[in-house]
C-alpha positions in Angstrom: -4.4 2.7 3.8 -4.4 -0.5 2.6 -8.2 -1.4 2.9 -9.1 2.0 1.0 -6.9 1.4 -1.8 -8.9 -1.9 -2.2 -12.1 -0.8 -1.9 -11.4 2.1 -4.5 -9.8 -0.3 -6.8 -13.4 -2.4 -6.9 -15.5 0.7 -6.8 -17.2 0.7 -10.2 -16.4 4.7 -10.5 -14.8 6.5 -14.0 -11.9 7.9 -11.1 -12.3 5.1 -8.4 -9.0 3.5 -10.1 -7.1 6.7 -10.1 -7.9 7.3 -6.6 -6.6 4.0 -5.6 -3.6 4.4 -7.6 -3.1 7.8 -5.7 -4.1 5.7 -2.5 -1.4 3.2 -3.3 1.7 5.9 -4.2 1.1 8.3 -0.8 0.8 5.0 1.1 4.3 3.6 -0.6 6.0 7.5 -0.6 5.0 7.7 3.2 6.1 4.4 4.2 9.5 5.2 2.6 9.8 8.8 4.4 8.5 6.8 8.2 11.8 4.4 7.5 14.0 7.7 6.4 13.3 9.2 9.4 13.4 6.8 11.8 16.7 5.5 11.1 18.0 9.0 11.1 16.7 9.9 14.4 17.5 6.2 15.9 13.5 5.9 16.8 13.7 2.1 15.6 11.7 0.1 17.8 11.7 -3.7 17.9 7.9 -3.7 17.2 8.5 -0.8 14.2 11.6 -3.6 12.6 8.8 -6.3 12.7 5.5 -4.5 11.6 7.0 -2.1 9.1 8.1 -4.6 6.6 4.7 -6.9 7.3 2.5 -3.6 6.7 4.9 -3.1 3.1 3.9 -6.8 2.0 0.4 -6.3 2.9 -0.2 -3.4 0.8 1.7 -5.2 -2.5 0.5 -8.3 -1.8 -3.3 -7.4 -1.6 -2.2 -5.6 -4.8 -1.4 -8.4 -6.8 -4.1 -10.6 -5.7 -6.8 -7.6 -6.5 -5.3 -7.3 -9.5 -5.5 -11.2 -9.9 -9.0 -11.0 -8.7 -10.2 -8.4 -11.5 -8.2 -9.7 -14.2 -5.3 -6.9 -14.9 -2.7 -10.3 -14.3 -3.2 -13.9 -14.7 
């Protein structure tokens, strides 16, 4: 979800940030349920432990340097 939540965030549209924002919390909220439920039901796979938390810094670091990129942070 990561590359829509970028491209809405640079879309020059009066609801393009909102939709990003949105983009951004269902992608985090579904992450956090995937982990939930795949500790509970022991479905952790060695390729799951390694791309999980590289997927979670992908979608806040491209975040942060969007933000950077438009000016919300120095």
């Amino acid at each position: 979800m990561t590359p829509f939540f970028i491209v809405f965030l640079f879309y020059d549209h009066p609801s393009a940030k909102l939709w990003s924002l949105i983009i951004f919390i269902v992608a985090s909220i579904t992450d956090s349920i995937d982990g939930y439920y795949a500790r509970k039901y022991n479905q952790v796979s060695k390729e799951g432990q390694f791309l999980d938390p590289l997927a979670d810094k992908i979608l806040v670091s491209s975040a942060f340097i969007s933000f950077a990129i438009i000016g919300v942070i120095d």
